[in-house]
C-alpha positions in Angstrom: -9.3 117.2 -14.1 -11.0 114.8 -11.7 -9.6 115.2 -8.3 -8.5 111.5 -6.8 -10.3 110.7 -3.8 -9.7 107.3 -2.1 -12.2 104.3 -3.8 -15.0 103.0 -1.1 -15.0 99.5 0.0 -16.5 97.5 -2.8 -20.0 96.9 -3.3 -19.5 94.0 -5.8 -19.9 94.2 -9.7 -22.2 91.3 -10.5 -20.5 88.2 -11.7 -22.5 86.6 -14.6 -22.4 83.6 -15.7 -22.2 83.7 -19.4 -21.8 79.5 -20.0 -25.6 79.1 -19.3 -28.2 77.9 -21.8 -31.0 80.0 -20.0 -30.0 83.1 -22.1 -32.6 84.7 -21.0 -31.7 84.7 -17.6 -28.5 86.0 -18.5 -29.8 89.0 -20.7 -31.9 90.2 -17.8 -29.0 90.2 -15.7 -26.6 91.8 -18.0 -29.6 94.6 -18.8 -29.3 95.4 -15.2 -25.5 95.8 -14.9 -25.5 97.9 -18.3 -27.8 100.1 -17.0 -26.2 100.6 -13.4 -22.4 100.4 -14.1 -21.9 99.1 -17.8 -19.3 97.3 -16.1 -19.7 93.6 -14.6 -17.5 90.1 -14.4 -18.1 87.0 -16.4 -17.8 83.7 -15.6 -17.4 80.3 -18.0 -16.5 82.8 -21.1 -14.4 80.0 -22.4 -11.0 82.0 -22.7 -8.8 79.0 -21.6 -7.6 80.3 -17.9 -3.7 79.1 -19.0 -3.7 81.8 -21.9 -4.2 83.9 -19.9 -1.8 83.1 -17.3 0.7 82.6 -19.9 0.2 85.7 -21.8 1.1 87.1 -18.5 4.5 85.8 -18.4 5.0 86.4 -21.7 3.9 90.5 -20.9 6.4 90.7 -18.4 9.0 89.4 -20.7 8.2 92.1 -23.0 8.5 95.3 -20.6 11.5 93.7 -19.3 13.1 94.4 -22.5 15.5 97.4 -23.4 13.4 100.8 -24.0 15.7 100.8 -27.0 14.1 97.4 -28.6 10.3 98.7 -27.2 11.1 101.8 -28.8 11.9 100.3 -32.0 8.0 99.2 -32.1 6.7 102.2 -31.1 3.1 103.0 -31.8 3.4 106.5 -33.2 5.9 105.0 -35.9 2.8 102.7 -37.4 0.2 103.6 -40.2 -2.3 101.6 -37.5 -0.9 102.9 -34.5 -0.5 99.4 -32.5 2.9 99.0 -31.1 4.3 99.9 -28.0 3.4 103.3 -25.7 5.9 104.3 -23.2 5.7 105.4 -20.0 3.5 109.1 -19.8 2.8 108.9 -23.1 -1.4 109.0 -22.5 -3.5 111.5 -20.4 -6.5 109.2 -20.2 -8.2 112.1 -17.4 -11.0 113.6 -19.2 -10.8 117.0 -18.9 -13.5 119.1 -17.3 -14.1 122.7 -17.0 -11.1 123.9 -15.2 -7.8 125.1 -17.4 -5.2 122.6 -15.1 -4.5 119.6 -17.5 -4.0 115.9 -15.6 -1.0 114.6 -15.5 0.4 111.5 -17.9 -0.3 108.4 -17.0 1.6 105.9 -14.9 2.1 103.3 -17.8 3.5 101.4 -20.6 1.5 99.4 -23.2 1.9 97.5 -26.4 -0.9 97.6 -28.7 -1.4 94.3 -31.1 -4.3 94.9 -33.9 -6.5 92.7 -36.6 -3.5 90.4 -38.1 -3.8 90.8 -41.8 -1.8 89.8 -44.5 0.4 92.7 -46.2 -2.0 92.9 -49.5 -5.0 93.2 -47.4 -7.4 95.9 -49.2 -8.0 97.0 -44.9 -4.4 97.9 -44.7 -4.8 100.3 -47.4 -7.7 102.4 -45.5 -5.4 102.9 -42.3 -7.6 102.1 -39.9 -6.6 102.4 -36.0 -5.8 98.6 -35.3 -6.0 97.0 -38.4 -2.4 95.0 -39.3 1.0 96.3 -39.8 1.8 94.4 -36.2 5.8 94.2 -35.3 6.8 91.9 -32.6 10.4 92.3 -31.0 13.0 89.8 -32.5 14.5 88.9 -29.0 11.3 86.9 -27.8 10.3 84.0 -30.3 6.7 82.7 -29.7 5.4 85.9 -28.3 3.7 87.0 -31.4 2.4 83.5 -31.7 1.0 83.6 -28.1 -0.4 86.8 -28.5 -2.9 86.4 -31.6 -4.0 83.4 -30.2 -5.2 85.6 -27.1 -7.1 87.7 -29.6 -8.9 85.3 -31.1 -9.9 83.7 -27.9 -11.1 86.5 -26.7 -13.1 87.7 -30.1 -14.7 84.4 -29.3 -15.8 85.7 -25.7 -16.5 89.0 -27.0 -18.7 87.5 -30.0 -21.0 85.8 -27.2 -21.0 88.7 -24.6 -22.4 91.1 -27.8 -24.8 88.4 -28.4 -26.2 88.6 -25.1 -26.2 92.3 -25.6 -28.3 92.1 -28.3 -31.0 90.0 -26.4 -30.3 92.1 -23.3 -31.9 94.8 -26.0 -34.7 92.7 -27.1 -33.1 92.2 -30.5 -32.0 89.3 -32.2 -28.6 87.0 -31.1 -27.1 88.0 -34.1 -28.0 92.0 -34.4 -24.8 93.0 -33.7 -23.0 90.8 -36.4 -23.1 92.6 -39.5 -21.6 95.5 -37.7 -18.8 93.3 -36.3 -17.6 91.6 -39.5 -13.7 92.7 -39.9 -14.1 94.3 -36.9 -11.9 96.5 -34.9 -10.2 94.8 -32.3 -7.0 95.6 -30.4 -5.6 93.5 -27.5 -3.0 96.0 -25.5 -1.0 94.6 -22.8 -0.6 96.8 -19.9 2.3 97.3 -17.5 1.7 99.9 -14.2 5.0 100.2 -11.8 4.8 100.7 -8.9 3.0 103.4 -7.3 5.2 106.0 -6.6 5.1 107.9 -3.2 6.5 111.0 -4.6 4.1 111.1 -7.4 2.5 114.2 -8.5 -1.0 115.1 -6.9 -3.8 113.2 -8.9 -1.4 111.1 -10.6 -2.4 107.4 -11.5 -1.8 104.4 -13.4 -5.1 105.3 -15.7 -6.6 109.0 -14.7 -10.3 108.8 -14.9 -12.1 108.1 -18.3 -14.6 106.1 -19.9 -13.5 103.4 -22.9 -14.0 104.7 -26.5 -15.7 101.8 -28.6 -17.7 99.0 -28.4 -17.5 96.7 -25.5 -14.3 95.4 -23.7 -13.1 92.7 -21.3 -9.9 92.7 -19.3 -8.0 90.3 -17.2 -6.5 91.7 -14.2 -3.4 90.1 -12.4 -3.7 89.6 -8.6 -2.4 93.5 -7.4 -5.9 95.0 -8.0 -6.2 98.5 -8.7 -8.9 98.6 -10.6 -12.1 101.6 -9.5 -15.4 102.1 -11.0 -17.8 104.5 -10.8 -20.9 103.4 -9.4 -24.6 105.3 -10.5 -24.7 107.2 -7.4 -21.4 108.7 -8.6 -19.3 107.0 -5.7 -15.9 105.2 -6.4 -15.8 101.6 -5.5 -13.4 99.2 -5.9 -13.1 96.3 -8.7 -11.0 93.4 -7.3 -9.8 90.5 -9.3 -11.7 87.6 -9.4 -10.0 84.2 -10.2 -11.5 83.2 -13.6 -12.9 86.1 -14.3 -13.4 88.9 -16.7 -14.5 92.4 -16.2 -16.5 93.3 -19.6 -17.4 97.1 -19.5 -18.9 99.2 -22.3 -17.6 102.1 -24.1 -18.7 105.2 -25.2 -19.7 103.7 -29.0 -21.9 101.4 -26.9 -23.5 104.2 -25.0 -24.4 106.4 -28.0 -25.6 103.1 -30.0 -27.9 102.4 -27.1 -29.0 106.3 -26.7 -28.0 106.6 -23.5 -30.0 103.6 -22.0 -26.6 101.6 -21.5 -23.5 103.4 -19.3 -20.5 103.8 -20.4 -18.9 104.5 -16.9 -15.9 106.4 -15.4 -13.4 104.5 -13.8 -9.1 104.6 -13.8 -6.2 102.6 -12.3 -4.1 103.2 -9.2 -1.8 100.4 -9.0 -2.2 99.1 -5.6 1.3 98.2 -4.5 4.0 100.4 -4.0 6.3 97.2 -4.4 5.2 95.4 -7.4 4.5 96.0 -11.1 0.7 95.6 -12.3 -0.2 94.2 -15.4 -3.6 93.6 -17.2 -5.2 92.6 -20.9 -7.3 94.8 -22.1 -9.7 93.4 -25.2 -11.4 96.4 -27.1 -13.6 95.0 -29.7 -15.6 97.8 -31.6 -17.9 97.7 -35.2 -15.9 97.6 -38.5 -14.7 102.0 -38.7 -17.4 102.6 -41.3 -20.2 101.0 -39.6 -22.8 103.7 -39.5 -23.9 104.1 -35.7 -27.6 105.5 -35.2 -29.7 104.9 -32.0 -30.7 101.3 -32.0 -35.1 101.1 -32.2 -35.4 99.5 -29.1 -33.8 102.4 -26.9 -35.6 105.8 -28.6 -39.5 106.2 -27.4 -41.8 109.1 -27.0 -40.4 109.1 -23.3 -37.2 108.9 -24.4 -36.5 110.4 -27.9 -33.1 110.1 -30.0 -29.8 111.8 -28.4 -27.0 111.1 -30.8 -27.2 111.6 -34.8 -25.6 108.9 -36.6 -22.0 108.6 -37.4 -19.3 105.9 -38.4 -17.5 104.2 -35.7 -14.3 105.8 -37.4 -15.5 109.0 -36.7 -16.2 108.7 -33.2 -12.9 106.8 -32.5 -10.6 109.5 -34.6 -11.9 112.3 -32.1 -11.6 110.4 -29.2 -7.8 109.0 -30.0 -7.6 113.2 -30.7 -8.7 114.2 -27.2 -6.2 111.5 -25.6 -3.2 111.7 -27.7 -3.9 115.2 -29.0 -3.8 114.4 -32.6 -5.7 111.7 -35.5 -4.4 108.8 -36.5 -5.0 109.2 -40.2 -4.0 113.0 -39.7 -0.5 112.1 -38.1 
């Protein structure tokens, strides 16, 4: 278990501007933060700022309804385990060396997947995220509100993976036969208030690193947010009006042979008074993408670190190690 110690005063992710037609300019900066953090903001991604601010509202709408109707949705209950999460139902601490275990989690979630139609040949393979979405009777237009939040921000994602790729000294488009029907869940995220009699290390999100490919997340004004910086020190990850944090995940980090970070960091709501809510967009491959060091990042200097696997089986073992059990096994 990673023992919480208070965050240092912030030493500022870079904010990239991601609008510019100097790509170039941008992939050299985005190199730099992948390298450092794997965690920066972006600017002018085109995600209209009102969808945001109204898939806000419409978030709190949603945890303010009765655990009975949230329960009804549950994740567990769903071939492609989107839905909603309550409260303590994820350990997201990874665990080191020592026998105590972390305790849950300080947060409820509702996970909305790939929309598909009900005859989709996807739907058949059970894949995390893929279709089978419910959406709770009581709020008309939330669904509706939702997928179009998805789609806006598979846009943003689409260019922020292109820049990637050129960040890499590959082609725009490397990364897009990998990402067609990808894997992309939007969870909305709800953090009460931090308790003052919680239990000792106890947080909104313990300390982890994100599973797949690449994610961006909108944060609401509390803050809470800490990242792990490459000297190992904790610094703080503010909200930033307009802006995204992208990070990369541990998919990324084995595609990329280590060159790219996929970084610690976890959530302590910063309020005691108010609720904290956030978007988090995790776009990964399509779950049978085979994922072997990419050329550019394996040298003499620095040979190959990972064998190659599919993005299913690297996200089945770590949903295993957060939820204690698979998807397809459950």
């Amino acid at each position: 278990m990673h023992i919480y110690t208070p965050a240092e005063a912030s030493r500022a992710l870079p904010i990239i501007d991601i609008g510019g037609a100097d790509a170039s300019h941008i992939a050299t900066a985005i190199h730099r933060a992948c390298r450092e953090t794997g965690f920066f903001y972006i600017v002018n991604h085109a995600v209209p700022a009102e969808l945001i601010a109204d898939q806000f509202t419409w978030s709190e709408r949603f945890f303010a309804l009765p655990i009975e109707e949230k329960m009804a949705l549950a994740m567990h209950t769903s071939p492609s385990r989107v839905g909603y999460e309550p409260v303590g139902a994820q350990v997201l601490d990874s665990q080191d060396d020592t026998a105590e275990k972390a305790p849950p989690d300080l947060k409820e979630s509702f996970y909305c997947g790939v929309d598909l139609p009900e005859n989709h040949p996807l739907l058949a393979k059970h894949w995390r995220g893929y279709g089978h979405n419910r959406w709770p009777a009581s709020l008309p237009g939330f669904a509706e509100q939702t997928l179009a939040l998805h789609r806006a921000l598979q846009l943003a994602g689409d260019r922020v993976l292109s820049l990637l790729a050129q960040s890499l000294e590959l082609a725009p488009g490397w990364f897009e036969p990998f990402y067609r029907d990808a894997n992309a869940s939007l969870r909305l995220i709800k953090y009460p208030p931090h308790p003052t009699a919680a239990r000792a290390n106890q947080l909104g999100a313990g300390t982890h690193t994100d599973w797949g490919g690449v994610t961006l997340l909108a944060q609401d004004d509390v803050g809470g947010l800490e990242v792990q910086n490459v000297a190992g020190n904790w610094i703080a990850a503010p909200p930033i009006a307009g802006a995204l944090v992208v990070n990369l995940g541990d998919l990324m980090a084995r595609w990329t042979n280590g060159v790219y970070r996929s970084n610690f960091h976890r959530v302590r709501n910063n309020s005691t008074a108010r609720d904290r809510f956030s978007l988090a967009y995790f776009y990964g491959p399509r779950p049978d993408a085979v994922i072997a060091p990419i050329a550019t990042c394996v040298s003499d200097d620095l040979p190959q670190r990972f064998e190659p696997c599919t993005a299913d089986d690297h996200m089945q073992e770590m949903f295993r190690r957060s939820y204690g059990y698979s998807p397809v096994a459950a």
